[in-house]
C-alpha positions as CSV (number, residue, x, y, z in Angstrom):
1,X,-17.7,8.4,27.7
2,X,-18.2,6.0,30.8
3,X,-15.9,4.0,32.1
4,X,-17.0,0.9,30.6
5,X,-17.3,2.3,27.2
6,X,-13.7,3.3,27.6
7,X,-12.1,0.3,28.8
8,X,-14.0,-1.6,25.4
9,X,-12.7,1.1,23.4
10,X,-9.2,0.5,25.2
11,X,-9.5,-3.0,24.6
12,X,-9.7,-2.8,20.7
13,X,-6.7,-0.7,20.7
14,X,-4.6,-3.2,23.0
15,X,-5.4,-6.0,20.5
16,X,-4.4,-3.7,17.4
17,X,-1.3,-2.7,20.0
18,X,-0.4,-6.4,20.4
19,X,-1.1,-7.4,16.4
20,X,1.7,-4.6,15.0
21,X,4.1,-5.9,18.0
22,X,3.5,-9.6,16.3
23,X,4.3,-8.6,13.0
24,X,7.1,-6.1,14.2
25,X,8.6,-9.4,16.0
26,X,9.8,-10.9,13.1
27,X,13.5,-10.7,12.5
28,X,13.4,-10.2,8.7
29,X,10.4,-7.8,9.2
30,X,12.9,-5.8,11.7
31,X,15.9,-5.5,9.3
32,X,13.5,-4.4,6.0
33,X,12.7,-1.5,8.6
34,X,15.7,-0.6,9.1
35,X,17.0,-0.6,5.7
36,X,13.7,1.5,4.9
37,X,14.5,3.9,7.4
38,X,17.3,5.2,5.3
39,X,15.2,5.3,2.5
40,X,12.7,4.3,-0.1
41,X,14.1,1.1,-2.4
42,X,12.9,-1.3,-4.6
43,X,12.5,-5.2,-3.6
44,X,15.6,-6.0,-5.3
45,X,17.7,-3.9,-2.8
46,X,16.1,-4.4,-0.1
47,X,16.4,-8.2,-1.0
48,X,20.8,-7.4,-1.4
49,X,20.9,-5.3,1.8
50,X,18.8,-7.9,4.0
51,X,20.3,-11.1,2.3
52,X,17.4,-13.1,1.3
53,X,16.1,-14.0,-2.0
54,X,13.0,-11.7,-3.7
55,X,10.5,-14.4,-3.0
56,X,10.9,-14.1,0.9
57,X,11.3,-10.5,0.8
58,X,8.5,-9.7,-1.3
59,X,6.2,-12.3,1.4
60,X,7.6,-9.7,4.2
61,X,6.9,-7.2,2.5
62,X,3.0,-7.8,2.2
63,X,3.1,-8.3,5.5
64,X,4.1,-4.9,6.3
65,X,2.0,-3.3,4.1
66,X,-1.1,-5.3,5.7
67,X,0.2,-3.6,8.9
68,X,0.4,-0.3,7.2
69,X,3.7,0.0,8.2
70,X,5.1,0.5,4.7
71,X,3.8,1.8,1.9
72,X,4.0,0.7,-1.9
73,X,5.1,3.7,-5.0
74,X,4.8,3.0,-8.4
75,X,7.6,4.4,-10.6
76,X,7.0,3.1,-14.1
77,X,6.9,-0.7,-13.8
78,X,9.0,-0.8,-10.4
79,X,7.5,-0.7,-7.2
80,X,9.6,1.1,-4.7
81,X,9.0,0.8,-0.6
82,X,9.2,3.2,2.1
83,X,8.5,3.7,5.8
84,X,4.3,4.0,5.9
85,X,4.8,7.8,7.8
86,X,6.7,8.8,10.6
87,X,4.8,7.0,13.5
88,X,6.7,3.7,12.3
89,X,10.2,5.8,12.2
90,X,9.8,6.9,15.7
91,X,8.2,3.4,17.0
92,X,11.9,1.9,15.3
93,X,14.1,4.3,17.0
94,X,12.3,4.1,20.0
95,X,12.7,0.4,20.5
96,X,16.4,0.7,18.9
97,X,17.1,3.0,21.8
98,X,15.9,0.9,24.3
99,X,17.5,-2.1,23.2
100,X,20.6,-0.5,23.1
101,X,20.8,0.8,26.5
């Protein structure tokens, strides 16, 4: 690959880069991580853990998924939510680390 061809390709994946910081620079968005990061839950406890009505929470929510950063499961007729794989658990701690130092 040349140079040029690289710094397009480079390009595309800044932008992408830039769009999941966007969406991860939400506060809400932040805090349903977290509580995912302890494990999958319905929209009803994420909505008691994060404080906010199921309206707001579900809106978050499709946001996340749109960013692939969660992922939907069907179990019978509720849909439970978890962390989309472990690139998104690492990304969390990561920036949870740094904040903290």
């Amino acid at each position: 690959m040349v140079e040029a061809e690289r710094e397009i390709a480079l390009d595309d994946y800044i932008e992408d880069m830039a769009s999941l910081f966007k969406v991860l620079g939400d506060t809400t968005r932040t805090k349903i991580l977290a509580v995912l990061e302890k494990g999958e839950l319905n929209v009803t406890d994420i909505s008691n853990y994060v404080g906010l009505n199921i309206s707001a929470i579900s809106h978050q929510l499709r946001i996340l998924r749109q960013a692939k950063l969660i992922k939907p499961r069907k179990v019978g007729k509720e849909v439970r939510y978890s962390l989309d794989d472990e690139h998104i658990s690492q990304i969390f701690k990561c920036a949870l680390e740094h904040v903290m130092e």
